[in-house]
matplotlib code that plots the C-alpha trace (Angstrom):
import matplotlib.pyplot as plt

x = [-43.8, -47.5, -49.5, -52.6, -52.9, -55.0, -52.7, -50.0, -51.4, -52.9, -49.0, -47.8, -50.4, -49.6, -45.9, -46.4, -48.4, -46.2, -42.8, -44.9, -46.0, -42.1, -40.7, -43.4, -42.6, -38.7, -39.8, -40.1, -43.4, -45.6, -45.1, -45.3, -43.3, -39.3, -38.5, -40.1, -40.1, -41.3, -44.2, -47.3, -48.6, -51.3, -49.9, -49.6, -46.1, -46.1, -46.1, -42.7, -42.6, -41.5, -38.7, -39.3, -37.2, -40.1, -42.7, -40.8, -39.0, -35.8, -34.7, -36.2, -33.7, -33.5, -36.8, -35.8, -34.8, -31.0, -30.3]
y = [44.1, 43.6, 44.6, 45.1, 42.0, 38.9, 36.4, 37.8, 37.8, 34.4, 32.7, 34.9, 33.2, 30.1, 30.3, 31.6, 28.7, 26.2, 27.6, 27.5, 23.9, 22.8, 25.1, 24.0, 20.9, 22.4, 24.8, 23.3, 22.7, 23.4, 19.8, 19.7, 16.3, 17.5, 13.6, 13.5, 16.9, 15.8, 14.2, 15.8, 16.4, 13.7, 11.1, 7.6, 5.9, 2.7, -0.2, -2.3, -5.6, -8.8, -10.7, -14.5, -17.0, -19.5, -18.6, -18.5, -15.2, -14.9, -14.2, -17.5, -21.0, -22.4, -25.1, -26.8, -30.8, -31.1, -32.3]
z = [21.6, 20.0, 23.5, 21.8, 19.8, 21.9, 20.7, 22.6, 26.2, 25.8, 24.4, 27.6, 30.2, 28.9, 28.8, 32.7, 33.5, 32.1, 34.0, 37.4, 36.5, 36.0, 39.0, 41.5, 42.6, 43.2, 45.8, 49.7, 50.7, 54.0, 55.1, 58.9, 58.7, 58.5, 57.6, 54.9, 52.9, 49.4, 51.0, 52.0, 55.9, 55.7, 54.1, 56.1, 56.5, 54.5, 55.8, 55.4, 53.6, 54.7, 52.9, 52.0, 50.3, 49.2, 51.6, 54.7, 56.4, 55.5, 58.9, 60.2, 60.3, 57.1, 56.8, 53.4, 53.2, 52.8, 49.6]

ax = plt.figure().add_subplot(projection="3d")
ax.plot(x, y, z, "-o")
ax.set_aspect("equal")
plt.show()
């Protein structure tokens, strides 16, 4: 092993960095929210959207003419 040549120790911090950039996001975070674990503590819940069939809820009695 070269451990006194610069080159070395630089390839080594970068190959270190790079395996805790791809194993980071694996490991379980701090999130105080159980629901949700890949998301983090502060983050709001988004809003659901509502389904329409040509402007009107898709739930709601069908409005079109008969044909």
């Amino acid at each position: 092993m070269p451990w006194n040549d610069w080159q070395f120790w630089v390839v080594s911090i970068a190959a270190l960095l790079a395996v805790a950039a791809v194993v980071r996001p694996l490991l379980p975070g701090r999130s105080k929210s159980p629901s949700c674990p890949g998301c983090p503590a502060d983050a709001a819940k988004p809003k659901r959207a509502t389904l329409t069939i040509e402007g009107a809820p898709a739930n709601a009695p069908d409005r079109r003419e008969p044909r």
